[in-house]
PALUM-974362 format. One record per residue (C-alpha): residue in three letters; x, y, z negated. Coordinates in pm, whole numbers, always signed. Layout:
N
rest = ALA, c1 = X, c2 = Y, c3 = Z
...
end
This chain:
99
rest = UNK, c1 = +10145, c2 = +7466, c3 = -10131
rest = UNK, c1 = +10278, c2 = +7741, c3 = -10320
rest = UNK, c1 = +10185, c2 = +8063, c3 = -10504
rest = UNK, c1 = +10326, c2 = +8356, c3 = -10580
rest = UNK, c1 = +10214, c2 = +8604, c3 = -10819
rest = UNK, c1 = +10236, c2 = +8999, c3 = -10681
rest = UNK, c1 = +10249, c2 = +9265, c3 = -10981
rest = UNK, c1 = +10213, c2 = +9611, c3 = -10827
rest = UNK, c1 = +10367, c2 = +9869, c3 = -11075
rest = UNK, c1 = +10165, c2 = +10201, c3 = -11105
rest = UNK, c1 = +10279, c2 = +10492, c3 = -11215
rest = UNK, c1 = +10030, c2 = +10621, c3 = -11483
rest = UNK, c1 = +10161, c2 = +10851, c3 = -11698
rest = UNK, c1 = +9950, c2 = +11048, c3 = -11860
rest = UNK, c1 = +9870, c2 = +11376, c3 = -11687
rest = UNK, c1 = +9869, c2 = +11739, c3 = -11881
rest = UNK, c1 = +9566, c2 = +11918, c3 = -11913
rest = UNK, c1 = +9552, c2 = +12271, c3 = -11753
rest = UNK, c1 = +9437, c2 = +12535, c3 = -11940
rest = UNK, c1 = +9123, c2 = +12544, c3 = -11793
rest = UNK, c1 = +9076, c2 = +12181, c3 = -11823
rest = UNK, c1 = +9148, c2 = +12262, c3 = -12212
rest = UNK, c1 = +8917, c2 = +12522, c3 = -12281
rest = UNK, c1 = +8689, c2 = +12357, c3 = -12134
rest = UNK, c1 = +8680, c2 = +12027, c3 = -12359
rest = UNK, c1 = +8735, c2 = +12305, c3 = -12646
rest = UNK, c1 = +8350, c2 = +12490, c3 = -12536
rest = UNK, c1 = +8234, c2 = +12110, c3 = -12483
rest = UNK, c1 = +8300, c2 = +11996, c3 = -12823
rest = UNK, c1 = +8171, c2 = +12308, c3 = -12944
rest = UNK, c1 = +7858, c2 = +12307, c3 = -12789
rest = UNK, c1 = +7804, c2 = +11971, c3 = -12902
rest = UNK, c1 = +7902, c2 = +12031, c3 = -13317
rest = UNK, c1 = +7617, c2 = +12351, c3 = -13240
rest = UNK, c1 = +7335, c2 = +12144, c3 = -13074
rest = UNK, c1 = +7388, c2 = +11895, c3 = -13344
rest = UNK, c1 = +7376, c2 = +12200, c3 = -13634
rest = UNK, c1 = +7075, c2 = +12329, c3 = -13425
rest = UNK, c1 = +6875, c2 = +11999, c3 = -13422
rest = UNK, c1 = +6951, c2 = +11918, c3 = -13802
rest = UNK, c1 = +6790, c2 = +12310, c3 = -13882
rest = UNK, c1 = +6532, c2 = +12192, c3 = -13699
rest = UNK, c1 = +6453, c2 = +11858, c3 = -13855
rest = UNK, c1 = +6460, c2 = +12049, c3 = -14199
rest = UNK, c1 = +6179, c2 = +12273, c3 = -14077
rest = UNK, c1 = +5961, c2 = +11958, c3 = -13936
rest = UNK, c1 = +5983, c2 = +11880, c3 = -14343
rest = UNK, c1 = +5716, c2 = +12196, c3 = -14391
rest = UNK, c1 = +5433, c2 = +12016, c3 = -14171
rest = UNK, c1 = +5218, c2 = +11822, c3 = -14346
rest = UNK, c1 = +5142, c2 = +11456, c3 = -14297
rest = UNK, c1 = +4857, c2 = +11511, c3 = -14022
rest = UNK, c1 = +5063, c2 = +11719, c3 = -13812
rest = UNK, c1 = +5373, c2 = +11480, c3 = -13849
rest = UNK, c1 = +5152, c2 = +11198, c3 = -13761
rest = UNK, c1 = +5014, c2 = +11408, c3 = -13418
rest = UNK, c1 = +5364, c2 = +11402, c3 = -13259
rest = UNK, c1 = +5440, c2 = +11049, c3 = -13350
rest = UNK, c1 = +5621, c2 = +11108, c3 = -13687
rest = UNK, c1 = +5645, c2 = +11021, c3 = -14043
rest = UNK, c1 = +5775, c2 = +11170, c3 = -14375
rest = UNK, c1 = +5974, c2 = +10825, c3 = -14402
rest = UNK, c1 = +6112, c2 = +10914, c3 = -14016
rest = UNK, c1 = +6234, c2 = +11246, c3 = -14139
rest = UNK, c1 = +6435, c2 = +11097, c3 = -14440
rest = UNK, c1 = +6549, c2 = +10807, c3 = -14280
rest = UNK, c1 = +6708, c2 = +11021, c3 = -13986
rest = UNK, c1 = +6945, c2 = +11233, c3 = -14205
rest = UNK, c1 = +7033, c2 = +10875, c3 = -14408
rest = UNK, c1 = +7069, c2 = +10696, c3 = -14058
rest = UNK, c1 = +7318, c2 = +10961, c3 = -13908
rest = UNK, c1 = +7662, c2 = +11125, c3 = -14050
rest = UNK, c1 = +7691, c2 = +11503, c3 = -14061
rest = UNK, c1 = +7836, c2 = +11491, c3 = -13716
rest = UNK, c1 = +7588, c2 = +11285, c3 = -13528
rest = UNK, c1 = +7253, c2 = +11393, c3 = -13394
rest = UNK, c1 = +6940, c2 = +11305, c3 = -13598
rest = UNK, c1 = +6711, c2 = +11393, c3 = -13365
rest = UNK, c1 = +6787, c2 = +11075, c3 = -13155
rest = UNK, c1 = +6673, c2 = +10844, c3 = -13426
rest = UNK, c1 = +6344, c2 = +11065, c3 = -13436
rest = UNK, c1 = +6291, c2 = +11025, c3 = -13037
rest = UNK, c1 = +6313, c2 = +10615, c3 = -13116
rest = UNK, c1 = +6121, c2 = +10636, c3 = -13369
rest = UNK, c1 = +5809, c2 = +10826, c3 = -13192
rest = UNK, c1 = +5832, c2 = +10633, c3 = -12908
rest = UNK, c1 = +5791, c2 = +10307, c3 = -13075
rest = UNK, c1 = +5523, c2 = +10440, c3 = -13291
rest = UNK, c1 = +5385, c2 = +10560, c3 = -12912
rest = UNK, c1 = +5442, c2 = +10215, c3 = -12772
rest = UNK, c1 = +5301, c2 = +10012, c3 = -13075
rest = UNK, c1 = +4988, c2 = +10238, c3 = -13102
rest = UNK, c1 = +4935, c2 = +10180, c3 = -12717
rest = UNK, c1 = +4963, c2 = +9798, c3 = -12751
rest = UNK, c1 = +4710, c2 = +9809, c3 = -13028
rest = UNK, c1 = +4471, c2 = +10028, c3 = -12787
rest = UNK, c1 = +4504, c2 = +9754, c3 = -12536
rest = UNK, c1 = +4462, c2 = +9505, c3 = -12759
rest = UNK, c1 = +4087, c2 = +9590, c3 = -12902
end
């Protein structure tokens, strides 16, 4: 018995982007760079609460710091905050269960 191997050549050149398709990725990027501007300006104002009020919504000094060392200039700190509330969440809920 015999096989033969079939190799079915695509055409896949890269396609242009329209205009539209363009200025589109242009406003996406943008809006991204802002959110992630927005969110940092944010984080620096969660550094005015004080330690009770961090700890209410799940949050430490140490969580603030470690978010702006964790993430470039470029990437969202606000990420490493969510992860860090919700396991604080989680592990304060196992411990509730626990007792």
């Amino acid at each position: 018995m015999r096989t033969t191997d079939r190799i079915l050549e695509l055409d896949c050149s890269q396609t242009t982007l329209t205009f539209s398709q363009r200025l589109a990725n242009g406003f996406a990027t943008l809006s991204s760079v802002l959110r992630v501007f927005r969110n940092r300006m944010e984080i620096n104002r969660l550094h005015e609460l004080d330690d009770k009020q961090l700890k209410d919504i799940g949050l430490s000094r140490a969580d603030l710091t470690s978010a702006f060392l964790a993430s470039t200039f470029f990437e969202d700190p606000s990420e490493h905050l969510t992860r860090s509330a919700h396991n604080r969440g989680r592990k304060s809920l196992f411990r509730s269960r626990k007792d």
